[in-house]
C-alpha positions in Angstrom: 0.0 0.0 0.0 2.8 2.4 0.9 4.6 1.7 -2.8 1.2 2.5 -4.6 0.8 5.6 -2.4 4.6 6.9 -3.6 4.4 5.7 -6.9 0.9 8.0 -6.9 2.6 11.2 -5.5 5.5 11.0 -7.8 3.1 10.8 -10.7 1.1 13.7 -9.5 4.1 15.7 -8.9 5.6 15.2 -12.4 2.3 15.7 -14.3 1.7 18.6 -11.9 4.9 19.9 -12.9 4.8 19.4 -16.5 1.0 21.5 -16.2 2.9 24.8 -14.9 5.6 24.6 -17.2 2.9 24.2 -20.1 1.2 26.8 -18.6 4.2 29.5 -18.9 5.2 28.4 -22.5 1.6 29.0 -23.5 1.8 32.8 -21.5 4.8 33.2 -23.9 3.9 32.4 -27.1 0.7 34.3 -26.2 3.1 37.6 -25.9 4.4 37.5 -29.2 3.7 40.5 -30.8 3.7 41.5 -34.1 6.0 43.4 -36.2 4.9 46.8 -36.4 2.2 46.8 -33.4 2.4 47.2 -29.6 0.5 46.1 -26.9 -0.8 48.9 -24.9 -2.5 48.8 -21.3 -5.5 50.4 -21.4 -7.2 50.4 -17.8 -6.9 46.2 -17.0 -7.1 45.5 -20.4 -3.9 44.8 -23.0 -4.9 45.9 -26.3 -3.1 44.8 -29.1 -2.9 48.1 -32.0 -0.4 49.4 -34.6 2.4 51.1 -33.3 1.6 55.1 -32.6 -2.3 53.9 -32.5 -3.5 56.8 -29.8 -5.6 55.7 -27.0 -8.2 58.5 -25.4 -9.9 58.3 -22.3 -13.1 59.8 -22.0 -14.6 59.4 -18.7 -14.6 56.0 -18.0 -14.6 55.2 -21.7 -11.4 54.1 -23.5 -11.2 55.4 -27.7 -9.0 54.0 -30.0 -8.8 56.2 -32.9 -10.0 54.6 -35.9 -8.1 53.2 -38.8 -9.2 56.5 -41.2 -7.8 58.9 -38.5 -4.6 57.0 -37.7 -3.7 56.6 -41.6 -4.6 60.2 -42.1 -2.3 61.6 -39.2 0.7 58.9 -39.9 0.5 60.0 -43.8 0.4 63.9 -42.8 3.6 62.9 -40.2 5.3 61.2 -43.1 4.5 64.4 -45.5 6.0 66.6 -42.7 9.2 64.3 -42.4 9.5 64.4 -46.3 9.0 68.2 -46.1 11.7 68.4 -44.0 14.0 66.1 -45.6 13.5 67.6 -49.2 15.1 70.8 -47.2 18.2 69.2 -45.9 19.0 68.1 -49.1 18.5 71.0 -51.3 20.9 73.2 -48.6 22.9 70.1 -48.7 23.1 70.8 -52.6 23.4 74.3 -52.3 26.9 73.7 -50.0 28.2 71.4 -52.7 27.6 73.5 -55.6 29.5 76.4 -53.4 32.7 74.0 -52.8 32.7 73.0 -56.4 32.7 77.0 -57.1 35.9 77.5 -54.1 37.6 74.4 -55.5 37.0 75.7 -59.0 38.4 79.1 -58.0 41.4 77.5 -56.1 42.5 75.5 -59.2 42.1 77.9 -61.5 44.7 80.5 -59.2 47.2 77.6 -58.5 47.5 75.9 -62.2 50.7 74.3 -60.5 49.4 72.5 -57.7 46.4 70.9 -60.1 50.0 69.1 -61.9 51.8 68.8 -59.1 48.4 66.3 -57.3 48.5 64.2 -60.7 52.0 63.4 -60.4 
């Protein structure tokens, strides 16, 4: 009677065991997340939304905003970021254009050193 009693507790332990450690591999595979989304805590809830998705409370009420607003404002961002890099590189230009012009000038008062950098 005693053996069947140990050989019992030994099995529940291992299945026991083997039901928590199942347990956290499902929690795991469960937080896998997306490329390009986030999970966001919105009151005891996790919600899972595209990344820069903007979450309003109003009263006790959680928003998301919908998919037409959070296109619209991530299009305007990217037309702002264009903008702005369209900008850079025309004074990036503009700064070439005037070393060309100082290099020009420099060559063109030294006609030595121009022969003497090709040697």
């Amino acid at each position: 009677m005693k053996k069947i009693n140990l050989f019992l507790l030994i099995v529940i332990l291992i299945f026991s065991n083997t039901f928590i450690m199942a347990q956290e591999d499902k929690e795991k595979e469960e937080k896998k997340v997306p490329q390009g989304m986030e999970i966001m805590q919105a009151g005891n809830a996790e919600l899972l939304v595209p990344k820069g998705m903007k979450i309003q409370k109003k009263g006790d009420l959680t928003v998301l905003e919908t998919s037409e607003e959070y296109v619209a404002r991530r299009l305007f961002d990217m037309d702002e970021r264009l903008a702005k890099i369209e900008a850079e590189q025309k004074a990036l230009q503009e700064k070439i254009e005037q070393l060309n012009k100082t290099l020009s000038e420099i060559q063109k008062s030294n006609p030595n050193s121009n022969e003497k950098g090709n040697e």
